[in-house]
C-alpha positions, 0 to 999 in steps of 0.5 A: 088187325094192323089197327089193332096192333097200333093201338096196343102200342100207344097203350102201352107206351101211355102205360109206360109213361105215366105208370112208370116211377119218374129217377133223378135226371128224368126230363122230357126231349124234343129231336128232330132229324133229317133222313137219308134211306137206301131201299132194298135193290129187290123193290121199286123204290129207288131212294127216300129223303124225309124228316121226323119229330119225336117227343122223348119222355125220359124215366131216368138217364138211360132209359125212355120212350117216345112217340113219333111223327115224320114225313118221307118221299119214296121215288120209284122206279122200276122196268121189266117184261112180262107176259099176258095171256089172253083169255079170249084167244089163249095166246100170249100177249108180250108186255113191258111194265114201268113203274114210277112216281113218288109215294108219300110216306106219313110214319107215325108211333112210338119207340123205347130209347135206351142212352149210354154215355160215352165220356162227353159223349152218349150212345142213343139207341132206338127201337120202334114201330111205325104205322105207315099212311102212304099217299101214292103218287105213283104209276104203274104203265104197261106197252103191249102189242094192240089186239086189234092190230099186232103191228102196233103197240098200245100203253096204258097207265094206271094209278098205283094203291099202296095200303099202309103198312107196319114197320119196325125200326132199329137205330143208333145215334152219336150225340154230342151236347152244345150245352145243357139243352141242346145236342146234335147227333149222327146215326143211322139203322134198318127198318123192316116191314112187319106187315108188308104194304100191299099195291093194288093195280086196276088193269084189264077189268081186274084188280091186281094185288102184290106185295110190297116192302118198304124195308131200307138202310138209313142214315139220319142226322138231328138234333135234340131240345131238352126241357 
């Protein structure tokens, strides 16, 4: 389904682009921009630094799309207690979870721009969704009593699987242009999971699965190439 809903995107951004009739002040746009994001408190994610490439096509000055490509890396962090019942005995066993690690984010897809000048100045907004390709580096460790000997304490680390999810994006920017081709800009916005990553977890002889949600504040700084 996630596949589905990814490529109906692109078709319809394609549709957009080449269906659409082409204004005066019309022009194709590079931007790239650097990213600060501040995950939800809720979650493991702690914070995330990257970057992203558009490549703008402008039907008239107001109005355009854009297909996207970036790179992020999520830290994760998280501590807590539990409690695990045996299946043998039925006894509860008590556990302390950590996870850490980093998680390697590949957002790609498509956005609308919508652009309103402000004097010297324009107002760029953004909305868009990203498909998510993770590649996970993170650990999931588990301290808990040893079966075999109370009095001691066993750890065990596992590899952490996160599936790629689906998230939309929403932002504004403040452009300032150097000159006829080049502007910078400042902003910031929201992304929000639309289908939730899930992590999988093997721990036990079974497999754990949980939700997930990357959704974050985020602040962005860039530029833009006009051609």
């Amino acid at each position: 389904m996630k596949y589905l809903i990814v490529l109906i995107l692109f078709l319809s951004l394609s549709v957009a682009v080449w269906g659409a009739p082409v204004e005066a002040g019309a022009g194709n746009e590079l931007r790239t921009y650097a990213v600060y994001l501040w995950p939800q408190a809720d979650q493991p994610w702690q914070e995330a630094i990257g970057g992203e490439v558009q490549w703008a096509h402008w039907l008239n000055p107001n109005f355009g799309v854009a297909a996207a490509l970036g790179v992020q890396r999520w830290r994760a962090n998280y501590e807590g207690d539990d409690t695990y019942t045996d299946p043998t005995s039925g006894y509860p066993i008590p556990m302390h979870h950590k996870v850490s690690g980093y998680g390697l984010n590949i957002p790609m897809g498509g956005s609308v721009l919508g652009r309103l000048p402000l004097g010297p100045l324009s107002l760029t907004g953004e909305l868009g969704l990203r498909f998510v390709p993770v590649v996970s580096e993170v650990k999931y460790t588990v301290t808990m009593p040893n079966p075999l000997n109370p009095m001691e304490q066993v750890t065990l680390e596992q590899d952490v699987k996160i599936r790629p999810p689906i998230i939309a994006v929403a932002g504004v920017d403040l452009e300032y242009p150097l000159n006829d081709m080049y502007a910078l800009y400042i902003g910031g916005g929201y992304q929000y999971d639309l289908l939730q990553p899930e992590i999988e977890i093997d721990l036990l002889g079974s497999t754990r699965t949980e939700s997930n949600q990357m959704k974050a504040w985020f602040a962005r700084v860039g530029c833009t190439y006009r051609f």
